[in-house]
C-alpha positions as CSV (number, residue, x, y, z in Angstrom):
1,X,10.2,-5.2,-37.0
2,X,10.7,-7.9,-39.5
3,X,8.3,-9.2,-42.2
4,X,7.4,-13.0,-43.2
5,X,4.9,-14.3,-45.5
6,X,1.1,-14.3,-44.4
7,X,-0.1,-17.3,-43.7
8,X,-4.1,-18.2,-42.4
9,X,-3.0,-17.8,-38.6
10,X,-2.2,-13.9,-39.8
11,X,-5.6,-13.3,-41.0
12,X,-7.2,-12.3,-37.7
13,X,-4.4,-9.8,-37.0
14,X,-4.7,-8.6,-40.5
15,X,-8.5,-8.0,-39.7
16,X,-7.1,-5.7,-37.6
17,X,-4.6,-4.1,-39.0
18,X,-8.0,-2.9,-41.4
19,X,-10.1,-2.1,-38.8
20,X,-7.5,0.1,-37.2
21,X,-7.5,1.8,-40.7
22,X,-11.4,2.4,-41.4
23,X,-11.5,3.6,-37.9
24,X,-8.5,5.9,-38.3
25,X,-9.7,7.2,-42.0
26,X,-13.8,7.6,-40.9
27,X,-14.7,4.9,-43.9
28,X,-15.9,1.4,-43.3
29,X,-14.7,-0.7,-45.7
30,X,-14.9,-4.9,-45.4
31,X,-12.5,-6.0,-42.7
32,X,-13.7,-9.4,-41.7
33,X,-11.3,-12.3,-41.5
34,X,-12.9,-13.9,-44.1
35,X,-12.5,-11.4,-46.4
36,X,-8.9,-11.3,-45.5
37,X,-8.6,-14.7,-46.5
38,X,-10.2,-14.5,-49.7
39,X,-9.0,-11.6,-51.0
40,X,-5.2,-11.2,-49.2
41,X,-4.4,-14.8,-48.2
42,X,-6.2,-17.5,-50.4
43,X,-6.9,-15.2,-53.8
44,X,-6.0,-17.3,-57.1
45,X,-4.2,-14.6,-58.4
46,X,-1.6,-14.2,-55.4
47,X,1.8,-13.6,-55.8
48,X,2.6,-13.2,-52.1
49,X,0.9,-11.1,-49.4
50,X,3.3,-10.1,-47.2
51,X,3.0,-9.5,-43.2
52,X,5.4,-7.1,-41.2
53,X,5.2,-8.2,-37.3
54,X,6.0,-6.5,-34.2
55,X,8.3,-7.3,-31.5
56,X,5.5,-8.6,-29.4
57,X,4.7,-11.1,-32.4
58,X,1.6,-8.9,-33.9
59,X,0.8,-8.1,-37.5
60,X,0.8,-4.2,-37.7
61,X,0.5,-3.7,-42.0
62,X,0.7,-5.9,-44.9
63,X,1.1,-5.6,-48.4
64,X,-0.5,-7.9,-51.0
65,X,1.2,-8.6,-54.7
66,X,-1.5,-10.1,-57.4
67,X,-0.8,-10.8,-61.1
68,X,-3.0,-8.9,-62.9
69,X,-5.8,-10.4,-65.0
70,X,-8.1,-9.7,-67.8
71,X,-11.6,-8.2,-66.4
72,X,-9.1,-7.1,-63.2
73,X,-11.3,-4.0,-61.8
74,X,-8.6,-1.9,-61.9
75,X,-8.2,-2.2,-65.1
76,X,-4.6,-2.8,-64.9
77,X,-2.9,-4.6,-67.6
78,X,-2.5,-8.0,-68.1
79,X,0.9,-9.5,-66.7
80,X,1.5,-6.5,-64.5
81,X,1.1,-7.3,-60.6
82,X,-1.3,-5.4,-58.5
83,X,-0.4,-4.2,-55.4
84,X,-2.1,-3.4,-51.4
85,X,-0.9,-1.8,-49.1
86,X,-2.4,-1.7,-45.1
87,X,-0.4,-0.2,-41.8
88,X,-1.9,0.3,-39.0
89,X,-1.8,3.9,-37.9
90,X,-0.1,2.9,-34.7
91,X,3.1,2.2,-36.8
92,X,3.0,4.7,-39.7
93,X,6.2,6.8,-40.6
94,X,8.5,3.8,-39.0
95,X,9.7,2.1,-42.4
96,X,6.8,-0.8,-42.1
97,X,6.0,0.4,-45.6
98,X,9.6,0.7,-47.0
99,X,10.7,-3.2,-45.6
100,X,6.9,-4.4,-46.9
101,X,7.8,-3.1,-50.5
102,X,11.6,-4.5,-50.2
103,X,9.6,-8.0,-49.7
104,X,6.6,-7.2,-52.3
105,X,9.7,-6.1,-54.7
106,X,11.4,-9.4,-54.3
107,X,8.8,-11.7,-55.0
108,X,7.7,-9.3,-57.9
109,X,10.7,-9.9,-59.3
110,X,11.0,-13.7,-58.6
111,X,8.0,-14.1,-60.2
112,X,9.0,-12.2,-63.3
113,X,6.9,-9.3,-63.2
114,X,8.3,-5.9,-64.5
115,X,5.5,-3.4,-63.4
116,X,3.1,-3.3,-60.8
117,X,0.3,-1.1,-60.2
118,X,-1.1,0.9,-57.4
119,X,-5.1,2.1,-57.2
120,X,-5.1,4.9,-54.6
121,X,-8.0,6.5,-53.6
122,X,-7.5,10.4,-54.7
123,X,-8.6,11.5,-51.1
124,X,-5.6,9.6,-49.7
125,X,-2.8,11.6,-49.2
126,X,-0.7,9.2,-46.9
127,X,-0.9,6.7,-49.6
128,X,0.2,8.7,-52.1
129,X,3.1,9.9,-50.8
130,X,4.1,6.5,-49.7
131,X,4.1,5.2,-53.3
132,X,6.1,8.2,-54.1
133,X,8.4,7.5,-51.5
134,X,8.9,3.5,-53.1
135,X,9.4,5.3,-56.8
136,X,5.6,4.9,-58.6
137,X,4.8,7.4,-61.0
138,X,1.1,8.4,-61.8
139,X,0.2,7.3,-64.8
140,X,-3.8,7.1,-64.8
141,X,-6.2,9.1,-63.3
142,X,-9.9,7.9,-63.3
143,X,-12.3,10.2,-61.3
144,X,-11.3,9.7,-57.6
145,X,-8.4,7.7,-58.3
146,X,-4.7,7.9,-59.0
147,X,-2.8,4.6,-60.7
148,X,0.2,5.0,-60.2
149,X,3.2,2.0,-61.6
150,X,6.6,0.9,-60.4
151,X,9.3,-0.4,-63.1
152,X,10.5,-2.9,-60.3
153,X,13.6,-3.6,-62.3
154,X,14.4,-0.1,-61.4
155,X,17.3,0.5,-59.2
156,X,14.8,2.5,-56.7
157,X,13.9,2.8,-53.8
């Protein structure tokens, strides 16, 4: 497994990787390749969105680093980055997550960011854990959600 930044030939296989997910969870939510683009690829405030690939050369999760701001609708401070994370189900619990974050947490830090932000559905369990599991702390809870933030000049995870 190894991870490279997403470029527009990725978006079709990040389409996927969301499909995979609303079919595994039983919600739709948009998975088009153009909304890939727009809002993982080609989205003004991007940071970096991050692709982990497979062996055979497919995109099985990706995580996507914004810089939050004003008006975000997550409400997340200005200056902080925002952060997404998607695996496919076919890979989950085999460290996709953990080498997507040591990416995410790079370029976070490259581009001078101290905190970044996680908006978690509460009915998502997996999620949870997993930003747990990279060292975010809940610190908001608006009904159905759970913000949680990462001090990524932490020595964790």
């Amino acid at each position: 497994m190894k991870t490279r930044v997403a470029s527009i030939d990725d978006a079709e296989g990040m389409s996927q990787v969301l499909r995979e997910i609303s079919k595994h969870a039983g919600r739709q939510r948009p998975n088009d390749v153009e909304f890939v683009i727009g809002r993982y690829i080609a989205d003004p405030t991007s940071i970096q969105c991050t692709v982990a690939i497979n062996e055979a050369e497919s995109v099985v999760g990706f995580q996507s680093l914004k810089k939050a701001v004003a008006g975000n609708p997550y409400e997340t401070p200005d200056g902080w980055g925002i952060i997404g994370t998607h695996i496919s189900p076919k890979v989950h619990r085999r460290g996709v997550g953990k080498l997507l974050f040591m990416a995410t947490r790079e370029a976070a830090l490259e581009a001078g960011l101290e905190m970044i932000d996680a908006y978690i559905g509460a009915d998502n369990p997996s999620g949870l854990r997993y930003y747990d599991a990279m060292g975010f702390q809940t610190y908001r809870t608006p009904e159905g959600i759970v913000q949680k933030v990462c001090n990524v000049l932490s020595d964790r995870p």
